[in-house]
PAKOL-760391 format. One record per residue (C-alpha): residue number from 1; x, y, z. Coordinates in steps of 0.001 Angstrom, whole numbers. Layout:
// residues N
    k        x        y        z
  NUM        X        Y        Z
...
END
This chain:
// residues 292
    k        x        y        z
    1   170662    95050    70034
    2   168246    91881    69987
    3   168195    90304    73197
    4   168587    86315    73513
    5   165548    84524    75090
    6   168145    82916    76839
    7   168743    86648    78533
    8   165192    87549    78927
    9   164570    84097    81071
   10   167807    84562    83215
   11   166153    88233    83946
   12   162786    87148    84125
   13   164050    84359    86828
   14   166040    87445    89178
   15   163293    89209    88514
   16   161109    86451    90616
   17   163748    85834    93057
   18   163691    89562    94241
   19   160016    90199    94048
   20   159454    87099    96351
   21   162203    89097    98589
   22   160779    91868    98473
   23   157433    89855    99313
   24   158760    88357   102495
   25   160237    91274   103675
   26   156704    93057   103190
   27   154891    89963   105204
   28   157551    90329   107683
   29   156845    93776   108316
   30   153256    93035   108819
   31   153548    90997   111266
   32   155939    92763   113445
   33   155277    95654   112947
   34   158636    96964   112537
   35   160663    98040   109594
   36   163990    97443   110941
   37   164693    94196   112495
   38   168118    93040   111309
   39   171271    95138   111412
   40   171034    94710   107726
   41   167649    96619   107402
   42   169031   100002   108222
   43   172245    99792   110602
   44   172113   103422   111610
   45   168624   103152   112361
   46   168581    99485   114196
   47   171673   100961   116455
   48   169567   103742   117122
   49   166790   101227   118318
   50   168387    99649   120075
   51   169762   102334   122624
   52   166305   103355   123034
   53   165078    99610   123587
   54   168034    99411   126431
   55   166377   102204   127808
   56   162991   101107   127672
   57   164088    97987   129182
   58   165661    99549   132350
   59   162216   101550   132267
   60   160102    98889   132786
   61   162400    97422   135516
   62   162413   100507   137210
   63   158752   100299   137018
   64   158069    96966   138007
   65   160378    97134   141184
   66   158989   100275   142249
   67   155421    98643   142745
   68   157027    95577   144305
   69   158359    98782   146996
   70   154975   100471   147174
   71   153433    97191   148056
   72   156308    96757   150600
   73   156369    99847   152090
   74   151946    99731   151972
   75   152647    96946   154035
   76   155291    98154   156747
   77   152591   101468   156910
   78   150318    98838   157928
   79   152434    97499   160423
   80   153621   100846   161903
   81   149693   101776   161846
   82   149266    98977   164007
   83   151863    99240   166646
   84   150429   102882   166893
   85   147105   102006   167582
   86   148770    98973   170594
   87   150558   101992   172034
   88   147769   104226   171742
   89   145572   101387   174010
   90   148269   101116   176373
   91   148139   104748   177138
   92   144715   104468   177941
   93   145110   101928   179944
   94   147824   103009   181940
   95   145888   106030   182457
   96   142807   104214   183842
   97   145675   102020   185833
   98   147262   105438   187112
   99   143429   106495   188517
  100   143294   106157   192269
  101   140180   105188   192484
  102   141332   101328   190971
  103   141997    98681   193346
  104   144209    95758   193214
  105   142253    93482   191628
  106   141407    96084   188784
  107   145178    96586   188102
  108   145867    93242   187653
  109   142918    93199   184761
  110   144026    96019   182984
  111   147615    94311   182882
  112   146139    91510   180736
  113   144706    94061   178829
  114   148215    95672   178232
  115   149629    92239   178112
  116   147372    91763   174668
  117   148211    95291   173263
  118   151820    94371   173770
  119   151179    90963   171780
  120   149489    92648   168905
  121   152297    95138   169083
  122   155084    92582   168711
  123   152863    90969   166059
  124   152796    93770   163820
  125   156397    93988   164434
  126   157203    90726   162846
  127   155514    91802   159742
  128   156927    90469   156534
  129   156396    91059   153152
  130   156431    88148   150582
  131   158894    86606   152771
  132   161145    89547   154011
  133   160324    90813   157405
  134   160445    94518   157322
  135   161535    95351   160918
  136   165059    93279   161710
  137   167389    95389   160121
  138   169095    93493   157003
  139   168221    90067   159119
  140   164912    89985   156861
  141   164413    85942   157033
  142   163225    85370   160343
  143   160942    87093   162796
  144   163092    90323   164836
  145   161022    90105   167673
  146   160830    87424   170455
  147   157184    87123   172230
  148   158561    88801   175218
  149   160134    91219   173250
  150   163565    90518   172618
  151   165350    92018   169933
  152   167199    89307   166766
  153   167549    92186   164215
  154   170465    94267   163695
  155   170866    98060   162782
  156   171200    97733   159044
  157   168809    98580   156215
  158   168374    97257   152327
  159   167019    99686   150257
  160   165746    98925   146369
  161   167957   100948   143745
  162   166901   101842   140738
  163   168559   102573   137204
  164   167998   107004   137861
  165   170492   105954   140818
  166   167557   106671   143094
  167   167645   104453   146123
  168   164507   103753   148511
  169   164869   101701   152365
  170   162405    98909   151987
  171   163696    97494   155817
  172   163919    98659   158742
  173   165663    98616   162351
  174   162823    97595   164651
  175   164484    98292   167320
  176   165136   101681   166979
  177   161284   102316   166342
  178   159829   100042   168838
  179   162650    99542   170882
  180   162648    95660   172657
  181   162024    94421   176465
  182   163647    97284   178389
  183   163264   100328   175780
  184   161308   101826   173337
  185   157414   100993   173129
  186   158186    97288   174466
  187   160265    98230   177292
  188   157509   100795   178714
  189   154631    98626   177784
  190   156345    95633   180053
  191   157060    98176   182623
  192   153522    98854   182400
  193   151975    95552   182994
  194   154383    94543   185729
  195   153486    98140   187291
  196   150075    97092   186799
  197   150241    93593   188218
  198   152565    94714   191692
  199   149702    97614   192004
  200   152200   100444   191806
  201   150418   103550   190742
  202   153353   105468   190916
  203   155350   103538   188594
  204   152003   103031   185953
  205   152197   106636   185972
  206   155759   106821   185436
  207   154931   104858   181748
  208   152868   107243   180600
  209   155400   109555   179259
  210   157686   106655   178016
  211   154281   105580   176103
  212   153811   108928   174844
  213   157464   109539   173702
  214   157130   105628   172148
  215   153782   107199   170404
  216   155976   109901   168401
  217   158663   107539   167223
  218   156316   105516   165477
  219   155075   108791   164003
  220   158136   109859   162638
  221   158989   106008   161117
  222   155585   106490   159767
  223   156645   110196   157988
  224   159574   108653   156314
  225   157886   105180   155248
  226   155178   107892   153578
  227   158153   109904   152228
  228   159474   106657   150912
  229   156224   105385   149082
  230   155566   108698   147214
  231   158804   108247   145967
  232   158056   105054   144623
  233   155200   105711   143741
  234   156469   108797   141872
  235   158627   106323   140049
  236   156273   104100   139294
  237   154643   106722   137862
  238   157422   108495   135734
  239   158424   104530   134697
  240   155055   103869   132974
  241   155183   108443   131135
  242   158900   107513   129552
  243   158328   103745   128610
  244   155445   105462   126691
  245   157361   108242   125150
  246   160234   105323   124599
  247   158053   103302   122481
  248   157138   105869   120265
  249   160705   107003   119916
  250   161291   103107   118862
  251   158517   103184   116500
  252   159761   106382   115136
  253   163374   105074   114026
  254   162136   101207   113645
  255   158536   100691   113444
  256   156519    99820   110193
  257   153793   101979   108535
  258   151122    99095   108971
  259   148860   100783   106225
  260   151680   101145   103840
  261   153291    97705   103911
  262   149378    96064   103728
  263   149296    97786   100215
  264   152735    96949    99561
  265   152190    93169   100286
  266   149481    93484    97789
  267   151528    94853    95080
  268   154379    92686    95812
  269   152099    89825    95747
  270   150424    90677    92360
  271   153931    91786    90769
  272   155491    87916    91493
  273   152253    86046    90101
  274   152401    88202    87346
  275   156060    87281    86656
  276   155375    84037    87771
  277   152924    83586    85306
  278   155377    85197    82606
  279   157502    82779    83365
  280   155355    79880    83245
  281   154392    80901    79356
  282   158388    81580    78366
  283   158561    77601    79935
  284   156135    76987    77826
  285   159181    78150    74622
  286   160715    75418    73029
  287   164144    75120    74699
  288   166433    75577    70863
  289   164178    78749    71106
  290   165422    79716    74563
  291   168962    78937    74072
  292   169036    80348    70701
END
């Protein structure tokens, strides 16, 4: 059956319209990278995708707030370091204050002395993060400690959750680590400089297991802030081993094969300017011939 010119343009014309699809959808591949990007390009596959980039997503999160936490918790480690190393001071300086051999005059020295270690104590108690302070409890925007001491926090926590459902305390009660003016590390280390400054041995003495007993609970707050960071930090570092495997699971169902489409966009590319230039010589037809 002879086939109209008419016919051959018509197909010649689709015949441009789809390679310059098929074009396009080359280039586009390219430069994503990715084969699917509409529901369109494979449905099954771009659902698929998409689960996996949900994933992925909560991933990253996961990883992102868990180094916001180690920094955090790097941070109330610091602070716990330091109130260890004030206590530490005071309990050598309640032991030179306990010595008989002191006088008066002495005491009253080493009270100042203690007076500083408690500053620098109640310093690193009032700690904060980026904003938060670490130590009042779930009353994070203002300092939990007065300079004498005195307790603002309250007996809460907040802790960071993450999408496993793991959950890790980023705050802390102060009080029941340090304790405030008249328990815990403060209380003794007051009791100590106004032991100190009335020239009481007895009652200097009478600190020294108070101190010591103060020593250990800053120990064990220091044991669970570790336990806490290698948590996150074991998160952090699970986070960054799955959003790996994720991608690749994403570039598995969706991603291109760069190589491949290059040498399709060539093809593609030659196969329109080809018909292109087909079509350009059937314009060149008389038009009685074309509709003939």
């Amino acid at each position: 059956m002879k086939v109209s010119d008419l016919s051959l343009f018509n197909s010649l014309t689709d015949s441009i319209i789809q390679a310059g699809s098929n074009l396009s959808t080359a280039q586009q591949q390219l430069a994503t990278g990715k084969r699917v990007v509409e529901p369109s390009d494979d449905p099954a596959a771009f659902a698929q995708a998409d689960l996996l980039q949900i994933a992925d997503s909560a991933t990253t999160n996961d990883g992102s707030l868990a180094s916001q936490v180690q920094n955090r918790l790097n941070a109330a480690d610091g602070a716990l370091s330091g109130i260890s190393n004030a206590i530490t001071s005071a309990i050598a300086s309640a032991t030179q204050g306990a010595d008989g051999t002191v006088n008066a005059s002495q005491m009253a020295t080493i009270a100042q002395t203690v007076q500083g270690q408690l500053t620098e104590l109640i310093q690193s108690a009032n700690t904060n993060y980026a904003g938060v302070y670490l130590f009042g409890g779930n009353q994070t925007g203002a300092p939990p400690f007065s300079g004498t001491g005195a307790y603002a926090g309250d007996t809460g926590t907040n802790s960071a959750a993450f999408s496993t459902g793991a959950n890790i305390q980023v705050t802390y009660n102060g009080q029941s680590i340090v304790g405030d003016n008249t328990s815990g590390a403060i209380g003794a280390m007051t009791a100590l400089i106004n032991a100190l400054n009335s020239g009481n041995q007895a009652a200097v003495s009478a600190t020294l297991p108070q101190l010591n007993a103060a020593l250990e609970q800053v120990a064990t707050a220091r044991a669970s802030v570790g336990s806490s960071l290698d948590d996150a930090t074991a998160i952090a570092s699970n986070s960054t081993a799955t959003d790996t495997t994720l991608q690749s699971n994403i570039n598995q169902v969706a991603g291109a094969d760069v190589a491949q489409v290059a040498m399709n966009v060539q093809e593609e590319t030659a196969q329109e300017q080809a018909l292109v230039s087909m079509a350009t010589e059937l314009g060149k037809m008389p038009l009685v011939n074309i509709l003939a």
